[in-house]
N, C-alpha and C positions, 0 to 999 in steps of 0.2 A: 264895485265888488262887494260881497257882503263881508260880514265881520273878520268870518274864518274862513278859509277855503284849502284845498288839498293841491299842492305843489306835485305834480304828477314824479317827479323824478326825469328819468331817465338815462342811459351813457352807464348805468349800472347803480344809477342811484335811487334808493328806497322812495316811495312818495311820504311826503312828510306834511303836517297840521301845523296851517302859518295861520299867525295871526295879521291880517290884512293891513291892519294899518290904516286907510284911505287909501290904499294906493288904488289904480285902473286896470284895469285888462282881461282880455278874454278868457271866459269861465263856462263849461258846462253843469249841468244841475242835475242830481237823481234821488228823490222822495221815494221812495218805495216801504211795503209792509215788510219786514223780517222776517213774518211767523213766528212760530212757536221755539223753533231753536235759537239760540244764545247767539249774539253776534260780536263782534268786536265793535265797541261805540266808545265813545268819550262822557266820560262822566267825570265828576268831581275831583275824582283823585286818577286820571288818567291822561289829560293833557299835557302834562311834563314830558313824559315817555313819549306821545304822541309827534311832536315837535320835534323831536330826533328822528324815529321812522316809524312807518306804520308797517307791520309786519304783513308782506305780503300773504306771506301761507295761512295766514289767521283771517281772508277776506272772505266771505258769499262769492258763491257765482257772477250775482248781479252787481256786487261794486268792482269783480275782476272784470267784465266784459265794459262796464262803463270805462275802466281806466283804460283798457287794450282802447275801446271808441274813442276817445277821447285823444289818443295819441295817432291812430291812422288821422284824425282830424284835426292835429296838430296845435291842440288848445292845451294853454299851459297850467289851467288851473282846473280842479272839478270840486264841484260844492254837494257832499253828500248829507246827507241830513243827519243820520248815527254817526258821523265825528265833528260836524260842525256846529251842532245843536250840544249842549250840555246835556246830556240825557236824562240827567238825577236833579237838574236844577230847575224848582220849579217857576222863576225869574222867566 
């Protein structure tokens, strides 16, 4: 799995930013353009928060419809690129 990945939640729990650790397991992926309007992404000073939950109602369309896909296909982890990428870090 890569570094960081998105623990989808479920059972009423929030999806939340893990750090991977090494460990293994099935992950879906979504790279996409944002556009021009703001998104919710992890930068520098936003991973702490992250790691506790990511605020549903603050998602895009396109990373709510990846986690609903993701869940009718029963995979436990999704790796977006605006929370698992440092946004601001240029590393």
């Amino acid at each position: 799995m890569p570094t960081r990945a998105i623990d989808v939640g479920g059972d009423g729990r929030d999806p939340i930013l893990i750090e991977t650790e090494g460990r293994s397991g099935q992950h879906a992926t979504l790279s996409h353009c944002s556009g021009k309007k703001p998104q919710l992404k992890t930068t520098k000073e936003t991973p702490s928060a992250l790691l506790e939950a990511i605020p549903v109602g603050e998602l895009q369309k396109t990373a709510l419809d990846a986690l609903d896909t993701r869940r009718h296909l029963k995979i436990p982890y999704l790796w977006i690129d605006a929370f698992c990428i440092v946004q601001d870090d240029g590393d």
